[in-house]
N, C-alpha and C positions, 0 to 999 in steps of 0.2 A: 504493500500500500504506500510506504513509503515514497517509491520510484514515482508511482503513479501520480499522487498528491507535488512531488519535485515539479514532474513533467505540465500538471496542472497549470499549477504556479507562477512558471517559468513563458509557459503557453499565454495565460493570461497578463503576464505582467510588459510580455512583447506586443500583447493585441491593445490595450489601454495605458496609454501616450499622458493622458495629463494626470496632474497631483489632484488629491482628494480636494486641495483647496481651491486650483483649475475649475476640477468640476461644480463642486458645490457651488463655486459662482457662478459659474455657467445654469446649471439648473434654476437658479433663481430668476434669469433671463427673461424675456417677453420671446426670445426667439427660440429658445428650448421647447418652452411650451408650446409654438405653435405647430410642431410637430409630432407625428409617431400617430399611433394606434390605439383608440379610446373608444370608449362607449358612453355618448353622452358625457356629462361632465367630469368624469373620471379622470383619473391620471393616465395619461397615455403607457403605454407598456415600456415604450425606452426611458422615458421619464423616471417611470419607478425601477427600474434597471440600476438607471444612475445614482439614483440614493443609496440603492444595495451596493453597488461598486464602491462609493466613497464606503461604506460599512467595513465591505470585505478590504479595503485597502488600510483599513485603520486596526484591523486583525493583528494578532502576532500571527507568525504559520501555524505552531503550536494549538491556537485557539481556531483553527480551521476546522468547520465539522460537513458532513456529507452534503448537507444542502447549500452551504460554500460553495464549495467544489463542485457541486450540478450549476450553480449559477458562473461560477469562472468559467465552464465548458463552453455553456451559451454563450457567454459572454464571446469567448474567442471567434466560435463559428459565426455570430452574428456580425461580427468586425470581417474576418476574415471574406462572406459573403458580398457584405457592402461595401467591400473597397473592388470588388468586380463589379459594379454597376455603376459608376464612376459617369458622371454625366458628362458628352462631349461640348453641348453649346451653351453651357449657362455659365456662367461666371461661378467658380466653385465657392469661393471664400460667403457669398450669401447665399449660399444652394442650400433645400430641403435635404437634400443627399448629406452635407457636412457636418448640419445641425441635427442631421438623425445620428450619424457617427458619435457628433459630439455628444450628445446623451446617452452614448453605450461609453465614453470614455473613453474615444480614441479622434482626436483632431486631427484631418489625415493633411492638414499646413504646416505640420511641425514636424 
């Protein structure tokens, strides 16, 4: 379990680019918010993504428990996904695409 939790880790720490303090400002945003996948007024799914990230990012490894680690997984394939969808004609730095990235924790301008 060990390896596997390392590879985790390791995986997730290459997929999610900004500091806990990055994101949490960024989540507070007007432009965070206007994206991701919601149900009515609910928190959008990357939105609450990101609060779990700054969570799991303020962890020791130590204190990493299985539901961590399901969400590190996502987290990576969710990044890993969305940096292949890369929009060609919009201006990326204000694109939906970046501000979706940036709410999984990964600004793909840095």
């Amino acid at each position: 379990m060990a390896d596997d939790t390392d590879t985790i880790r390791r995986e997730f720490d290459d997929a999610v680019n900004m500091t806990p303090k990055e994101l949490d400002d960024w989540l507070d945003t007007d432009e965070s918010q206007s994206v991701g996948n919601s149900s009515g007024d609910e928190e959008s799914t990357g939105h609450a993504m990101g609060r779990r990230i700054v969570e799991i990012q303020r962890k020791k490894v130590d204190d990493l428990d299985d539901d961590d680690l399901a969400a590190m997984k996502k987290v990576k394939g969710y990044v890993a996904r969305h940096l292949k969808q890369k929009p060609s004609k919009e201006d990326v730095e204000t694109s939906k695409w970046r501000y979706s990235l940036m709410n999984w924790g990964h600004d793909p301008l840095k």
